[in-house]
C-alpha positions as CSV (number, residue, x, y, z in Angstrom):
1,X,80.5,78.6,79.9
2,X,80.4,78.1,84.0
3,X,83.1,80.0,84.9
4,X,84.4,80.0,88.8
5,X,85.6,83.2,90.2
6,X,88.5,82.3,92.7
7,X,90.1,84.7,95.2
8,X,93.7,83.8,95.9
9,X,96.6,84.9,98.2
10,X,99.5,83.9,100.0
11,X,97.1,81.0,102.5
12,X,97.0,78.3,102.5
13,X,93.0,77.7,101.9
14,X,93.4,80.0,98.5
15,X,95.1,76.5,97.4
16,X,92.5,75.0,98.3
17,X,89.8,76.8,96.8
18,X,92.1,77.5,93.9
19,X,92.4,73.0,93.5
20,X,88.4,72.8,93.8
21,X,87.7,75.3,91.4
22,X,89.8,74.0,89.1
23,X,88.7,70.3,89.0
24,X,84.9,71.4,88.7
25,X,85.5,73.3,85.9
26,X,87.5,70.5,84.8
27,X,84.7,68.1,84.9
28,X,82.3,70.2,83.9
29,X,83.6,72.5,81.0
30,X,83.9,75.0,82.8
31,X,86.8,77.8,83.2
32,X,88.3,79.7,85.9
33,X,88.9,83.5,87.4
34,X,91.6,84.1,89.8
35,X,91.2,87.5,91.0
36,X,94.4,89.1,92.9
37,X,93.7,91.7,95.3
38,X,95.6,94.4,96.2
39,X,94.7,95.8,100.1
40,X,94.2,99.6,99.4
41,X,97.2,102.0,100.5
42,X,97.7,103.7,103.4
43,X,98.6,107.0,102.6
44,X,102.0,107.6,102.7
45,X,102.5,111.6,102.9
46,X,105.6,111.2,99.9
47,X,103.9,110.5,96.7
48,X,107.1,108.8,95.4
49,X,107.5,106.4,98.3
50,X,103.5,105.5,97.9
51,X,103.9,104.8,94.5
52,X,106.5,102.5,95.5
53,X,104.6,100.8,97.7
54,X,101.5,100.1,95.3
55,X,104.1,99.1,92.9
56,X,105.6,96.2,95.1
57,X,102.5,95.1,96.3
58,X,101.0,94.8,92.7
59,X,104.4,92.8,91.9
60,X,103.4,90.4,94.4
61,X,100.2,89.9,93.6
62,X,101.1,89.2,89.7
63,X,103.5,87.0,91.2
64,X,101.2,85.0,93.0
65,X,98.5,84.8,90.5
66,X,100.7,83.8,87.9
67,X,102.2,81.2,89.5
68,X,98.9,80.1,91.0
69,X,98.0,80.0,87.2
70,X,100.8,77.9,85.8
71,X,99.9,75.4,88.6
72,X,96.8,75.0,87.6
73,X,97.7,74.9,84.0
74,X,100.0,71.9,84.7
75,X,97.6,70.1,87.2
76,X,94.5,69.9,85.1
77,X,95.3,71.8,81.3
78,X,92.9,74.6,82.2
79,X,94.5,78.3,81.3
80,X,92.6,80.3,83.8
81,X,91.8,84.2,83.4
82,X,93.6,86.7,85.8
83,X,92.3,90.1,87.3
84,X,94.8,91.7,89.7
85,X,92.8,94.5,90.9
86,X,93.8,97.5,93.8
87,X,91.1,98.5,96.5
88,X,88.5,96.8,98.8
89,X,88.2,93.3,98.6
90,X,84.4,93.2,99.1
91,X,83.8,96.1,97.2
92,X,85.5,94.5,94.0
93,X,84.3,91.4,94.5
94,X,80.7,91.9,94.3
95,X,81.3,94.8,91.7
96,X,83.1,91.4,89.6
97,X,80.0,89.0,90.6
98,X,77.4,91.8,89.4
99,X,79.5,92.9,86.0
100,X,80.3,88.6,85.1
101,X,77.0,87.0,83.9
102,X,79.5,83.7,83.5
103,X,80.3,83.2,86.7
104,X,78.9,80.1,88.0
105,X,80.0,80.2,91.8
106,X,82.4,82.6,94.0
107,X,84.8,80.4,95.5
108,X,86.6,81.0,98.9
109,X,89.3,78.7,101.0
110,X,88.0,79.2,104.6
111,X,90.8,78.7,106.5
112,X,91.5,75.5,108.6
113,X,92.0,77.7,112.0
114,X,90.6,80.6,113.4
115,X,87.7,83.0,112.3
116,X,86.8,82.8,108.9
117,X,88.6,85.7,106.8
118,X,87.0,89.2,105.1
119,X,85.1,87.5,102.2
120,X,83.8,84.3,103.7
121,X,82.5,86.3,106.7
122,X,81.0,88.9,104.6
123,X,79.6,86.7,101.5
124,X,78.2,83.8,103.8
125,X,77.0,86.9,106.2
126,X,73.6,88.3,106.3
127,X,73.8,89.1,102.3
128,X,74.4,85.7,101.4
129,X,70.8,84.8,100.1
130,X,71.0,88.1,97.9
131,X,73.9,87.0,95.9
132,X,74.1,86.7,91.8
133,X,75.3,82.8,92.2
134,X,76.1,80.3,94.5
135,X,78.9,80.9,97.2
136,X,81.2,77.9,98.0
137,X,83.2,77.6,100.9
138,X,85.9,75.3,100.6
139,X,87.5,74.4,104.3
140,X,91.2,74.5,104.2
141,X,92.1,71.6,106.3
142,X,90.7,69.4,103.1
143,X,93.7,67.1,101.9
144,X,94.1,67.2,97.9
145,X,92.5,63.6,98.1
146,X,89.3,65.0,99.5
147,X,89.5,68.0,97.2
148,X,89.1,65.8,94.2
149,X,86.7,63.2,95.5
150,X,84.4,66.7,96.3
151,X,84.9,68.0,93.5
């Protein structure tokens, strides 16, 4: 089965990548990935307050996915699979891409503003034509309209 690895957060282009991805595995039997990543700590020199730090930011990000998930259960039927993982975002990313035969296409919101983020400079970079499967790049200033005439 295709399957499309999506990376979301809190911006407003992870929607949008999150809405593309979803409607061409909808059309083409495909599934989705959300992966959730947690920045790595800082270290904090009191064990208990770090711990309590990771532990709200996981919270968050479990929070995001799974709402990000229930949208796109109620948008286009598709229950998509969710990794919530803790370090760098490259790092476990292409770790993910190598380790997931399935995945059909890493895909990232660039966002509507500004220098592209972390993982679309790094995966559209100089290692781009050395990547496992396609890479799209989904601008975020793309309407829901022209999300699902793309798509």
């Amino acid at each position: 089965m295709r399957t499309y690895l999506v990376v979301v957060d809190e911006t407003p282009e992870a929607e949008v990548a999150l809405r593309f991805a979803a409607r061409r595995a909808a059309k083409t039997g495909g599934a989705v990935r959300i992966l959730a990543l947690i920045p790595p700590s800082e270290f904090v020199q009191w064990g208990g307050v770090q711990a309590t730090i990771e532990d709200e930011a996981r919270q968050r990000a479990e929070a995001l996915v799974t709402g990000a998930a229930g949208a796109l259960t109620t948008e286009s039927g598709i229950r998509p699979s969710i990794t919530v993982v803790q370090g760098d975002a490259v790092t476990i990313v292409r770790k993910m891409l190598e380790e997931s035969s399935d995945v059909a296409a890493l895909v990232l919101g660039a966002a509507a503003h500004g220098p592209p983020g972390t993982l679309v400079a790094h995966f559209a970079g100089a290692d781009a034509g050395r990547m496992p499967c396609p890479i799209m790049i989904i601008p975020g200033s793309l309407d829901s309209e022209a999300i699902d005439l793309l798509s």
